[in-house]
C-alpha positions as CSV (number, residue, x, y, z in Angstrom):
1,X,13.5,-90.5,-4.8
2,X,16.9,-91.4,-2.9
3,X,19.5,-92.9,-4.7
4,X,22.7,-94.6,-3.4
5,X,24.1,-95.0,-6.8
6,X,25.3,-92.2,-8.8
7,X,22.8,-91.1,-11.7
8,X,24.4,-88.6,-14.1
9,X,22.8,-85.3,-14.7
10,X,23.8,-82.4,-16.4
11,X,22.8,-78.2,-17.3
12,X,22.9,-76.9,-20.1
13,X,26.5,-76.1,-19.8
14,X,28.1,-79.2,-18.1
15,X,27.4,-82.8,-17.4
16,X,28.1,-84.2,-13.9
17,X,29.5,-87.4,-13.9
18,X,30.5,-89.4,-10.3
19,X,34.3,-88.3,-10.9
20,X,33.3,-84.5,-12.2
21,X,31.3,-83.8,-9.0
22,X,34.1,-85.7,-6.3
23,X,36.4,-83.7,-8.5
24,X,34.3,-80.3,-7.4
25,X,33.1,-81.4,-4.4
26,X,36.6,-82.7,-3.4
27,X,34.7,-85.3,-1.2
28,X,33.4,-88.6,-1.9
29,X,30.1,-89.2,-2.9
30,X,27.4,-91.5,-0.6
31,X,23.5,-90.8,-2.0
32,X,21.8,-88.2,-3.6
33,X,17.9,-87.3,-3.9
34,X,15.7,-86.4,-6.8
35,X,12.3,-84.6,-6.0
36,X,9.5,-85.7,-8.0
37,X,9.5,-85.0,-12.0
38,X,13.1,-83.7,-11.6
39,X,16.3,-84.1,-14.1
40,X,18.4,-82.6,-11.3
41,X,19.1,-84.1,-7.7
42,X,17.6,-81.9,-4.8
43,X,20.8,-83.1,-2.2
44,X,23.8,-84.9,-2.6
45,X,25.3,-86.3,0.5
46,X,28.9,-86.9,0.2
47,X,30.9,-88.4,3.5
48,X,31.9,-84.8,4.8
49,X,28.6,-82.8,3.6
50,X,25.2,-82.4,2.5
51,X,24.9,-80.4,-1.2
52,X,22.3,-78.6,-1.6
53,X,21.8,-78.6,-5.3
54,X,20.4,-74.6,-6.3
55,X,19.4,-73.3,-9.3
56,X,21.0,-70.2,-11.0
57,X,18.7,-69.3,-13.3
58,X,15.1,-69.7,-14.1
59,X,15.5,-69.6,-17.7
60,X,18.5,-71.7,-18.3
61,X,19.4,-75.1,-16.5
62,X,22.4,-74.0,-14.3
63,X,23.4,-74.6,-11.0
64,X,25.6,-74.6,-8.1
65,X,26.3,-76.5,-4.4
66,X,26.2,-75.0,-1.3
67,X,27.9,-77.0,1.3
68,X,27.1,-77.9,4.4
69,X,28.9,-79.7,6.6
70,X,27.3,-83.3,8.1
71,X,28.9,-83.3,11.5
72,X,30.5,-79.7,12.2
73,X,32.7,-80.0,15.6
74,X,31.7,-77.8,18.9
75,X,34.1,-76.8,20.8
């Protein structure tokens, strides 16, 4: 499901609110996409990157983002 609203989530050690992810991100955010059944998004797309959203752990809900830029520059 793709959202272009912020939809707050968290793991079991921290809750990501709109401002805590821009604040880690240190972008602003755009969508973000849920797969099916899933308390976590699978992407966030922010105006400079898409997140991948990747779990940690299989036992515990933890995460991190891996950035990727949306529109790298060739030179």
């Amino acid at each position: 499901m793709m959202l272009c609203e912020w939809k707050t989530f968290s793991t079991d050690s921290e809750i990501f609110t709109l401002d805590t992810f821009e604040d880690v991100i240190g972008d602003e955010f755009e969508a973000m996409m849920f797969k099916e059944s899933e308390e976590i998004p699978a992407y966030i797309w922010t105006v400079n990157f898409v997140v991948i959203v990747k779990r940690c752990s299989k036992v515990f809900t933890d995460i991190y983002f891996e950035k990727i830029p949306r529109n790298p520059v060739c030179e």
